[in-house]
N, C-alpha and C positions, 0 to 999 in steps of 0.2 A: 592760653591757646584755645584754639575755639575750631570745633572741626565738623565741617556740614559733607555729607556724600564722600566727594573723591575732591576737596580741599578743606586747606589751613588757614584760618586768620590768628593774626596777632592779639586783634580786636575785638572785644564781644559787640563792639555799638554797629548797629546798623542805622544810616542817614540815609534821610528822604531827600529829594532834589524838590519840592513843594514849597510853596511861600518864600521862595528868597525874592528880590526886589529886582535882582540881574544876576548872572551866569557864574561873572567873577564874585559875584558876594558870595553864593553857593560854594565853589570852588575855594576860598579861602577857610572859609567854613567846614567843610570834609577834610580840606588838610592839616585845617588845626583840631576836628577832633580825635585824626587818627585812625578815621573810619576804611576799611577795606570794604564792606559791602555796602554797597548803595543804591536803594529803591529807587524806580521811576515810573510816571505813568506814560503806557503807551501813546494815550490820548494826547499828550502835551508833546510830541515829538513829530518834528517834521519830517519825515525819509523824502521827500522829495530834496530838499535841500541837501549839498556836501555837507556843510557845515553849520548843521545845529546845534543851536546856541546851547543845547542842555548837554544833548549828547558827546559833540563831539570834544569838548574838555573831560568829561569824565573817563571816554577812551585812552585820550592821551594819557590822564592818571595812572591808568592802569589797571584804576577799584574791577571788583567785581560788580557787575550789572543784574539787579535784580529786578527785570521788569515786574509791573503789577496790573491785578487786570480791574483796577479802579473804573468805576462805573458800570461791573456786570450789575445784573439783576436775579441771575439765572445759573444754574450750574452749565447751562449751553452754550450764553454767550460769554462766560468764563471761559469755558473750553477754546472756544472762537479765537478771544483775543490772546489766548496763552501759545496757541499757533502761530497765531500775526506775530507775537514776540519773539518766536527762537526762530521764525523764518527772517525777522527784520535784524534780530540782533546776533544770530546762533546759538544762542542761549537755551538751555533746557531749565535752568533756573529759573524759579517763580512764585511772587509774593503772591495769593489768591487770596483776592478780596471779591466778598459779591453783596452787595448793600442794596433790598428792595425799596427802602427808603432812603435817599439822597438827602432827607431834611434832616437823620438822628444817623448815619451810617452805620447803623447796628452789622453787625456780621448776620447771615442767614445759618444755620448750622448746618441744616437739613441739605442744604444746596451744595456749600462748602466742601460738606461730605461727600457729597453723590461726585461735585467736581475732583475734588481731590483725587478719589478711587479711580477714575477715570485715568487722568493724568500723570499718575504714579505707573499705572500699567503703561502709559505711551510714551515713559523714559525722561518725567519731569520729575526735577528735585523742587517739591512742592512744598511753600514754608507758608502756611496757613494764616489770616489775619480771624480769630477767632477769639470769644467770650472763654474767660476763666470760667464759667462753670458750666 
């Protein structure tokens, strides 16, 4: 068991919705490994659309949705898109990623932190993409 804020997973794996080829390859993929929590990025989702192709199968699953805020640069426009996410999705969960460099995606730490700090106070369960040391 595996237990974040105010839920339970069975699962310790968390799946990414990135690089599959199509929707159902994704989707057969999360169910065969069992995964309850699963990343996505804001940017790759249509809300104009009912029915997005990423989204709207991972709701029917059930999984928990953990947006990510893939493509900050900045602990601001982290903040920015962690809004977009729990106003698009209702979600207050949230992968915080902020990579000033797009060519090596290193984590920013400095940034990370300042976001973090931020977001935890405005009632975000914040799961950090950060350097082991």
């Amino acid at each position: 068991m595996l237990r974040i804020a105010d839920k339970t997973f069975d699962s310790h794996l968390f799946t990414g919705t990135g690089k599959f080829a199509s929707s159902q390859l994704m989707m057969e993929a999360i169910r065969a490994s069992g995964s309850q929590l699963v990343t996505l990025a804001m940017k790759r989702v249509d809300l104009r659309q009912h029915n997005d192709a990423i989204l709207e199968p991972l709701i029917a699953a059930g999984v928990t949705l953990l947006p990510n805020t893939s493509g900050a640069k900045t602990a601001e426009e982290a903040i920015f898109a962690a809004h977009l996410a729990r106003e698009a999705l209702g979600t207050n969960w949230l992968k915080l990623e902020i990579h000033p460099d797009a060519r090596w995606l290193l984590p920013d730490p400095i940034e990370t932190l300042k976001a973090a700090e931020m977001l935890v106070q405005q009632g975000f369960v914040v799961l950090p993409y950060c350097g082991a040391d």
